[in-house]
C-alpha positions as CSV (number, residue, x, y, z in Angstrom):
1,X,-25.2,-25.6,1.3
2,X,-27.5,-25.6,-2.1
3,X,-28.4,-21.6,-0.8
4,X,-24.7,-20.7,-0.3
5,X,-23.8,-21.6,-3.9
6,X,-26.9,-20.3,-6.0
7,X,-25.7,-17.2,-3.4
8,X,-21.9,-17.2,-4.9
9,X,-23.7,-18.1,-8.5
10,X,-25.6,-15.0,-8.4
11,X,-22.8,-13.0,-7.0
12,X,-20.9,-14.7,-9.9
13,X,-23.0,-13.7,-12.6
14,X,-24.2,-10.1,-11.5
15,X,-20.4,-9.1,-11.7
16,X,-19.8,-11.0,-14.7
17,X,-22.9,-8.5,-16.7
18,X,-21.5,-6.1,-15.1
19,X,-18.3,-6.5,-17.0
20,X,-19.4,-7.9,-20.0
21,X,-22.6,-5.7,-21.0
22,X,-20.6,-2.7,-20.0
23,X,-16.9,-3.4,-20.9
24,X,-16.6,-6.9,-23.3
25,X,-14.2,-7.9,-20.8
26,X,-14.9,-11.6,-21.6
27,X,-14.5,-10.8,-25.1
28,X,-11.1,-12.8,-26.5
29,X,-8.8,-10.6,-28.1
30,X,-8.4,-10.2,-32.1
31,X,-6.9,-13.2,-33.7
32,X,-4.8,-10.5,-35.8
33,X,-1.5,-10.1,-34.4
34,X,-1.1,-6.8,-35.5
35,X,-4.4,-5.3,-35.9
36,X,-5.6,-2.5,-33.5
37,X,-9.3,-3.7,-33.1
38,X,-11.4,-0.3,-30.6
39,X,-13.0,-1.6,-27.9
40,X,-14.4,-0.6,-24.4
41,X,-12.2,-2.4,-21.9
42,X,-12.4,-2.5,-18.1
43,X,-10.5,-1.5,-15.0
44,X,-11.2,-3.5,-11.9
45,X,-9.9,-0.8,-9.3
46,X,-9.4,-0.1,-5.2
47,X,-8.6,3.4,-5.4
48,X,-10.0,6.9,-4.4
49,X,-12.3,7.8,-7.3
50,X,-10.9,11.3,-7.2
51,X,-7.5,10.8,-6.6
52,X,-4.5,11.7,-8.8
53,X,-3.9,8.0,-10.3
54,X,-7.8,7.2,-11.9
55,X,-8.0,10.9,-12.6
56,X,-5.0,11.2,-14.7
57,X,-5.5,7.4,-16.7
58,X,-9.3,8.8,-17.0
59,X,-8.2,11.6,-19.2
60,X,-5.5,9.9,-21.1
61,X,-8.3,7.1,-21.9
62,X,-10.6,9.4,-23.3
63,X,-7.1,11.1,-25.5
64,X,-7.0,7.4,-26.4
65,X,-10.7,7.1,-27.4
66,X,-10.8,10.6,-29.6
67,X,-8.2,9.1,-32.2
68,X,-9.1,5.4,-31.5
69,X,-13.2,5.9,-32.6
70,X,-15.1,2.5,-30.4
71,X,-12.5,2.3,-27.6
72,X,-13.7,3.1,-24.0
73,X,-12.0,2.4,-21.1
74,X,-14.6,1.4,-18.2
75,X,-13.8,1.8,-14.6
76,X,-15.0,-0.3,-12.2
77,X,-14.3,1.3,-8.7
78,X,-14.8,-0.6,-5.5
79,X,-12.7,1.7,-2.7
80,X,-14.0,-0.1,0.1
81,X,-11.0,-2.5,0.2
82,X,-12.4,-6.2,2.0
83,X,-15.7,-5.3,-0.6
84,X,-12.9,-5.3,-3.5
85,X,-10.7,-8.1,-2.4
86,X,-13.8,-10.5,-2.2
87,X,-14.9,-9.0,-5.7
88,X,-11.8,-9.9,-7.3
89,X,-11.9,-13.6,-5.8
90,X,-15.0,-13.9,-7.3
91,X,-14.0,-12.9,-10.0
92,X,-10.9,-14.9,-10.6
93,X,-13.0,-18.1,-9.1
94,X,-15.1,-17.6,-12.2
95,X,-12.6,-17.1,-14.8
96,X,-14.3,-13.5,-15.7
97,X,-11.5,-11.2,-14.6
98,X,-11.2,-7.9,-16.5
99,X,-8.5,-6.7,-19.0
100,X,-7.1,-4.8,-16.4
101,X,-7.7,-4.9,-12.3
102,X,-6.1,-4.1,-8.9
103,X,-3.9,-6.6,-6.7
104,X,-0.9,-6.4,-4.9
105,X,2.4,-9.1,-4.7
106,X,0.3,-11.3,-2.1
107,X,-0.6,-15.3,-1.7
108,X,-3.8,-14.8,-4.1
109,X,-1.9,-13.0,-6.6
110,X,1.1,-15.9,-6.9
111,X,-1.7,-18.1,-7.5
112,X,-3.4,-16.3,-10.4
113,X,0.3,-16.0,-12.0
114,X,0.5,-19.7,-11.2
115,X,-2.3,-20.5,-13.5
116,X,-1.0,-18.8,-15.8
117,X,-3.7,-16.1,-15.7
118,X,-1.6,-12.5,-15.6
119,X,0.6,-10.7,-18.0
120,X,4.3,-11.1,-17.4
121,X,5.0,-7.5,-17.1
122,X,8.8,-7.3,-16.9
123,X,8.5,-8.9,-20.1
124,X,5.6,-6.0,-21.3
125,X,7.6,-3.5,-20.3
126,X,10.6,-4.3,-21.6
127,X,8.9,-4.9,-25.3
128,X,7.3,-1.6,-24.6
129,X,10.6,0.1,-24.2
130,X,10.0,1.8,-21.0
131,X,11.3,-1.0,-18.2
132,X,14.5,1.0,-17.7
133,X,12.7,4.1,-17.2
134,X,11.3,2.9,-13.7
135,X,12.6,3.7,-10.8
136,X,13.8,0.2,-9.5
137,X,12.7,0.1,-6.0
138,X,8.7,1.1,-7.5
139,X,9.2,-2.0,-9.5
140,X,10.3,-3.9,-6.6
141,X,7.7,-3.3,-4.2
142,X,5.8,-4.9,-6.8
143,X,7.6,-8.1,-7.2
144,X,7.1,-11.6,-5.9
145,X,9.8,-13.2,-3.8
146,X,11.2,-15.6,-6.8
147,X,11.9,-11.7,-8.9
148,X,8.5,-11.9,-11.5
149,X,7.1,-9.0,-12.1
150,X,3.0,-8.8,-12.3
151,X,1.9,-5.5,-11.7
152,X,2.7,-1.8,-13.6
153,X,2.9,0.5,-10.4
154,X,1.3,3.6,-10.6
155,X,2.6,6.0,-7.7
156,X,6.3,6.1,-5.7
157,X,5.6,7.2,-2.2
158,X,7.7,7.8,0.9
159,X,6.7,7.1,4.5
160,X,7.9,9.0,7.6
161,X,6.8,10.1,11.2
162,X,5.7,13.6,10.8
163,X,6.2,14.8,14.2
164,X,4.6,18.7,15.8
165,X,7.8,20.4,16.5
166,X,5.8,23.1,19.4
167,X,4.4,19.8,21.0
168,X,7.7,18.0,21.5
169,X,9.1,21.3,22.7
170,X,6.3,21.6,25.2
171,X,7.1,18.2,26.5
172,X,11.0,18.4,26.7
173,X,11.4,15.6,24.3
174,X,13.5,15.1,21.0
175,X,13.5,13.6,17.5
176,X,13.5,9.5,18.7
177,X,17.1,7.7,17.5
178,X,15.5,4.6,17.9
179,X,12.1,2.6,18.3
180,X,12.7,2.3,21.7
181,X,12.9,6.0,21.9
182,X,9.5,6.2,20.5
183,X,7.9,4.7,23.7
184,X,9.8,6.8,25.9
185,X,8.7,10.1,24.6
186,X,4.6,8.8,25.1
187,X,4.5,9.7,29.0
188,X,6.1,12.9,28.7
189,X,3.9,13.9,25.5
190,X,1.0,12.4,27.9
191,X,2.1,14.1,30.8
192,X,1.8,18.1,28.5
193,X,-1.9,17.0,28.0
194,X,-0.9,15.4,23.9
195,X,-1.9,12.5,22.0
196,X,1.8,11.0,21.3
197,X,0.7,9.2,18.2
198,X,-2.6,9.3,16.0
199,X,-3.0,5.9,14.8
200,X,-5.7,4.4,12.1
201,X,-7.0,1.8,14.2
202,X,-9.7,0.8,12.3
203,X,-8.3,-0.6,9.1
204,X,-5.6,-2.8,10.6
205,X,-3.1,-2.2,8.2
206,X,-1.3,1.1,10.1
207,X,-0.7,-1.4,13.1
208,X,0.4,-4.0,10.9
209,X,3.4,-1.1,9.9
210,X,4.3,-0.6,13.2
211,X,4.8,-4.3,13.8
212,X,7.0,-4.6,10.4
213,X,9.9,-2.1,11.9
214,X,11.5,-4.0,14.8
215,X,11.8,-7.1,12.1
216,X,12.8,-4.8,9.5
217,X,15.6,-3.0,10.8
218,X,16.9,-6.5,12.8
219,X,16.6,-8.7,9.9
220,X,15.7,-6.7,6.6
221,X,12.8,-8.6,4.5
222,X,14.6,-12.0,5.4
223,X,12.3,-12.3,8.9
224,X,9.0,-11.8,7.2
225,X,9.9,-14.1,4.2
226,X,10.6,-16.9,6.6
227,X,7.8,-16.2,9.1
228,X,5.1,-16.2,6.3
229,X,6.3,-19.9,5.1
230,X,6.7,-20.9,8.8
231,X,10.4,-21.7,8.2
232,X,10.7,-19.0,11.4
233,X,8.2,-18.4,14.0
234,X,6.6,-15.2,15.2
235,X,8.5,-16.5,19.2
236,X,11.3,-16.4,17.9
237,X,13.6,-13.6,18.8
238,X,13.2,-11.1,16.2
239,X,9.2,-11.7,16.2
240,X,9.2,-11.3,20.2
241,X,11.2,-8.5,20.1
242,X,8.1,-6.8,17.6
243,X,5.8,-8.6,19.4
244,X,6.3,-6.8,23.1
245,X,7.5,-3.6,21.1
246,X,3.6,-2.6,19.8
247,X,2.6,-4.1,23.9
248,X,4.9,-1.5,25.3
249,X,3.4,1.1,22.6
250,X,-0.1,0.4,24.4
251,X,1.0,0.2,27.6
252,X,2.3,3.5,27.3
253,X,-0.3,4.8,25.9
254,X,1.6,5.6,22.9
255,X,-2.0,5.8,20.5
256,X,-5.6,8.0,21.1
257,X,-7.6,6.6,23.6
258,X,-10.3,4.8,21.9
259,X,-8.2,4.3,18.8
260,X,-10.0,1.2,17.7
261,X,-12.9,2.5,16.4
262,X,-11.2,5.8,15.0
263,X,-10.5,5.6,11.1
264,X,-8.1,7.3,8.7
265,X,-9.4,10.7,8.8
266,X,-9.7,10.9,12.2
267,X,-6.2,9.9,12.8
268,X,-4.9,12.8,10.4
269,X,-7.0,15.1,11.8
270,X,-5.9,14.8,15.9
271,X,-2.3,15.8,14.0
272,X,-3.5,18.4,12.2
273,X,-5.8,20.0,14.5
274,X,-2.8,19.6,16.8
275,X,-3.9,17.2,19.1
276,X,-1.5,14.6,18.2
277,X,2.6,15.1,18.5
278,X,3.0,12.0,15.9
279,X,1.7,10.9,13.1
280,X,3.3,8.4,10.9
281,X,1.6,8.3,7.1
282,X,3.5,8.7,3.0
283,X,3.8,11.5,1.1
284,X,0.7,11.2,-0.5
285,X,-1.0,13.0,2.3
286,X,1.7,16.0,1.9
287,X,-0.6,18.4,1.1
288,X,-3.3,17.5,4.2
289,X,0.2,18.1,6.2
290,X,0.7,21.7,4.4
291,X,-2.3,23.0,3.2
292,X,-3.3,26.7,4.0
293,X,-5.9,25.0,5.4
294,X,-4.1,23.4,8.7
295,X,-4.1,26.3,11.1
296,X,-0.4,28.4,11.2
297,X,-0.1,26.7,14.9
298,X,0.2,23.5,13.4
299,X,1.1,24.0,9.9
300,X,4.4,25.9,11.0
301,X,5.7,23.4,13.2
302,X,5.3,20.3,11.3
303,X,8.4,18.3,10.5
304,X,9.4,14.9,9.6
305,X,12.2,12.3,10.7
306,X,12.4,8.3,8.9
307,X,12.3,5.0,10.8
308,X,14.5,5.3,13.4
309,X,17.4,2.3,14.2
310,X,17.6,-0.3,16.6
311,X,20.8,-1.2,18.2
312,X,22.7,-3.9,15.6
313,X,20.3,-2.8,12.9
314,X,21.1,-4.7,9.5
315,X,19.5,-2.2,7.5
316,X,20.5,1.8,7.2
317,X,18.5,4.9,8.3
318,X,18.2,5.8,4.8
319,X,16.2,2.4,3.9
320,X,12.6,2.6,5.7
321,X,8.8,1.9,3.9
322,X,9.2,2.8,0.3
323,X,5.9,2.1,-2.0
324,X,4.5,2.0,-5.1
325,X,1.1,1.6,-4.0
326,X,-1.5,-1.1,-5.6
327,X,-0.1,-2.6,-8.6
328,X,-2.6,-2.8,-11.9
329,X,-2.5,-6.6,-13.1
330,X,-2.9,-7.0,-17.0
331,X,-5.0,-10.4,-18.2
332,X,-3.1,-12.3,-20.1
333,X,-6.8,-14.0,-21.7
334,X,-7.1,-10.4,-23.1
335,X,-4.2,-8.6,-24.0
336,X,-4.0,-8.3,-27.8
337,X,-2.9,-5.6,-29.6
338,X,-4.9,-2.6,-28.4
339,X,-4.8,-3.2,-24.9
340,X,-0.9,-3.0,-25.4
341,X,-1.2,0.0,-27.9
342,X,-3.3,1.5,-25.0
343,X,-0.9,1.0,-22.2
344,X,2.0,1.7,-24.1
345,X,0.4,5.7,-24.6
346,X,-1.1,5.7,-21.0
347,X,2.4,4.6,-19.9
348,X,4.0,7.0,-21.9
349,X,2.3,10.1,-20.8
350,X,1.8,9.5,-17.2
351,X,4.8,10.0,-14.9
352,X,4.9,13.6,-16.2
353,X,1.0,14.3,-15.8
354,X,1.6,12.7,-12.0
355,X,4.8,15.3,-11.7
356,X,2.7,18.0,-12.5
357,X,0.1,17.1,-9.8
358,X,2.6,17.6,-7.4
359,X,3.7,13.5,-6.5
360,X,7.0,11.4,-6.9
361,X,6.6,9.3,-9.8
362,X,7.3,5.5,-10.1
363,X,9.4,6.5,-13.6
364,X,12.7,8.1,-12.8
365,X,12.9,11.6,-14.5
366,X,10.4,14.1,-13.9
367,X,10.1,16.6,-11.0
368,X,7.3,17.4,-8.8
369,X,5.8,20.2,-9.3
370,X,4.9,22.0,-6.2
371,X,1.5,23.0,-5.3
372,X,1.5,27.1,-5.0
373,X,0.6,27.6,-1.0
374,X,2.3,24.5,0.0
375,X,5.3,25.0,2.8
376,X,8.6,24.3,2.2
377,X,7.9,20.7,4.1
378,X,6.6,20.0,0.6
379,X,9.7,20.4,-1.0
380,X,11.8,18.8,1.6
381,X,10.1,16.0,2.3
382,X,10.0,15.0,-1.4
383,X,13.6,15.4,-1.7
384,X,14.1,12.4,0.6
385,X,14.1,10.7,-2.7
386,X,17.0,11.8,-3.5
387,X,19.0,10.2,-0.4
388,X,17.3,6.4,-0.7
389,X,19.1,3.1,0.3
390,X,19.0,-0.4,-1.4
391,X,16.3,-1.8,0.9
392,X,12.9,-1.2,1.4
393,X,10.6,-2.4,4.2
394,X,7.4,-4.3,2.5
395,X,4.1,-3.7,4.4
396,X,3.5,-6.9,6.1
397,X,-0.4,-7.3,4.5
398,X,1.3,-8.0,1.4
399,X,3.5,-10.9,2.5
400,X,0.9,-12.9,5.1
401,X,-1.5,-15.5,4.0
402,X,-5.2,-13.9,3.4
403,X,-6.5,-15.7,7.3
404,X,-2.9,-14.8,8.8
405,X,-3.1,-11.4,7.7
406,X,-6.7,-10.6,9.0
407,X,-5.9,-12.5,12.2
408,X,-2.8,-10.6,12.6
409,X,-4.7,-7.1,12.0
410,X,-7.3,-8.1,15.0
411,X,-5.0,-9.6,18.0
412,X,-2.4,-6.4,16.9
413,X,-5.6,-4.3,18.3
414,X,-6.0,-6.2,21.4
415,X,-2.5,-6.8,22.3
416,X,-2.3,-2.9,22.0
417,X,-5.1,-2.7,24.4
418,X,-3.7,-4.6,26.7
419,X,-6.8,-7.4,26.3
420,X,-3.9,-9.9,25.1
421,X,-0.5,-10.9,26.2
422,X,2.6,-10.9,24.0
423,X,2.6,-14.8,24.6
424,X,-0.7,-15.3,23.6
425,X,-0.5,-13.1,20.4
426,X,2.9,-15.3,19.5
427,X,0.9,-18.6,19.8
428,X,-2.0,-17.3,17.8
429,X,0.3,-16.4,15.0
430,X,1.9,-19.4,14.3
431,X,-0.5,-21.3,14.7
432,X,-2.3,-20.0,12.3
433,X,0.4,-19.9,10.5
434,X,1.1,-23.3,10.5
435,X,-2.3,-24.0,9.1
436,X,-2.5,-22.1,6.4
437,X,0.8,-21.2,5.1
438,X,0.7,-24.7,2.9
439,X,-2.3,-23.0,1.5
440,X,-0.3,-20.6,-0.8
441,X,3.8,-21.4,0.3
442,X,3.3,-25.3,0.2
């Protein structure tokens, strides 16, 4: 016991130098309430270190830096996403979170607002002028179930099955209507020697999509809400209906053999290699999908249809998984005048550097640029915007207590693999559920 905390002390510490002799992120803010005091600040993210988001706030920091002489903006990246999570606990446990960090609308991140530890940022935006230049639904991906707002997002993506068009004419089958349809076209696809779906088995959350749809399109966000709490159960109808939906996906053998142990990469590759007839990912991966680089074979027959229905669906075609990615938090400990100077230009200037590198933004306004190469898929796909409902369908690994939602991830793979039962993947569920849901919903 005495190891395991000097262990969490250490761990405690070393992030806590990391923050404060690199960034001051312990440092309190100016007891001005006016003055713009330079300072290097830190970003606490779980994002690609070369993707559009960190490269585009990188540049506009140092813009910042070049008329603001001693600011610095210091990012701390941590993509591996279970590392990051269990940094940020640690983190937060210690009262040493940074001016700026990573989190989505989950359990943990109610409690930090709880405690009165995050910036209110419906209120931030709205006293930076810019809260009615977001797209709505961006900010409500971002939003807790009582409406606050904690989180600035940073992308606006859209999430379809992009489906080969050659492969489903090789195995006589057609765009699905419904969910059901998708099982039904995996023995035929099987049957003309192709993968029906690539699937990123090894992260958990891809399943954890698949088990939101059934739900969504019976009951909109209400089921989840409910189950979470433990007000419903995961037996009841509309879970069981989910539940033997992802069983008869495995049974089929809807996914790649060994799909398990097979990551992100390799799921996007067996569709673009052409190995795969399905392949359901956002629109950030638009230019993997259309790239001179997938061979004309594949690259000429890709297309892409939404979520299909369920019979008495409450929700419309046209509502389906809508995000805004990982929301940035702001620490209410240290924002002072600069650090709302500073995001009021980074906020300012960003939707149109993100249109120009060829994504949706989360601001309404600006047009993507498209990437010269790029087939019209591009261009059509991001359109889609244009023709959105009301509703959106909120990944489940946002909504599920912390043990829940890893629990969930696991028995999804071995129900899939037919080493579980439907039954026995129910009971699990709530049970757990009933444990821990007074953790965080209590």
């Amino acid at each position: 016991m005495k190891k395991h905390l000097v262990g969490l002390a250490g761990a405690v510490t070393a992030f806590a130098l990391a923050l404060t002799g690199c960034s001051g992120a312990t440092a309190q803010p100016s007891t001005s309430s006016t003055e713009i005091v330079p300072r290097q600040i830190s970003w606490l993210l779980s994002r690609p270190a070369d993707g559009s988001v960190i490269t585009i706030v990188k540049k506009l920091a140092d813009e910042y830096a070049a008329k603001h002489p001693g600011f610095s903006l210091n990012l701390i990246t941590t993509p591996d996403r279970p590392s990051y999570l269990q940094k940020l606990q640690t983190l937060a446990a210690a009262n040493q979170l940074p001016e700026l960090f990573d989190t989505d609308a989950t359990p943990f991140t109610q409690k930090l607002v709880k405690q009165g530890k995050l910036v209110d940022v419906q209120k931030m935006l709205t006293d930076l002028g810019l809260y009615d230049k977001y797209r709505p639904l961006a900010l409500d991906y971002q939003r807790f179930d009582d409406g606050g707002l904690y989180m600035v997002p940073f992308e606006f993506e859209l999430e379809f099955f992009w489906y080969n068009k050659a492969l489903f004419q090789k195995a006589g089958v057609s765009v699905p209507k419904t969910l059901d349809d998708i099982v039904s076209l995996c023995k035929p696809l099987r049957d003309a020697g192709v993968i029906p779906i690539s699937v990123d088995g090894q992260d958990g959350w891809p399943l954890l999509r698949y088990m939101s749809y059934q739900p969504f399109r019976l009951a909109g966000s209400d089921y989840v809400d409910k189950l979470k709490k433990g007000e419903a159960k995961m037996s009841d109808q509309v879970g069981a209906k989910a539940v033997q939906w992802m069983s008869d996906l495995g049974s089929n053998k809807c996914f790649q053999d060994g799909f398990s142990s097979q990551g992100y990469t390799d799921a996007r590759d067996l569709f673009t290699s052409g190995k795969s007839a399905m392949y359901q990912i956002g629109t950030w991966e638009l230019a993997s999908l259309t790239n001179k680089d997938v061979p004309a074979a594949v690259r000429d027959n890709v297309d892409f249809f939404t979520l299909p229905t369920v019979k008495d669906a409450v929700t419309a075609d046209n509502e389906y998984t809508v995000v805004s990615g990982i929301g940035m938090a702001v620490s209410q400990q240290t924002y002072d005048p600069l650090m709302k100077d500073f995001l009021k230009f980074v906020l300012d200037n960003y939707s149109e550097r993100l249109a120009a590198s060829g994504h949706l933004t989360p601001m309404q306004g600006y047009e993507p640029t498209i990437p010269a190469g790029s087939s019209d898929l591009y261009k059509r796909a991001l359109a889609e915007v244009n023709n959105l409902g009301k509703k959106i369908a909120f990944p489940w690994d946002t909504k599920l207590d912390p043990t829940t939602n890893t629990l969930m991830q696991q028995e999804l793979t071995l129900l899939v693999q037919g080493d579980s039962t439907p039954a026995a993947f129910e009971q699990k569920i709530d049970a757990s559920i009933t444990e821990n849901a007074p953790k965080f919903f209590g």
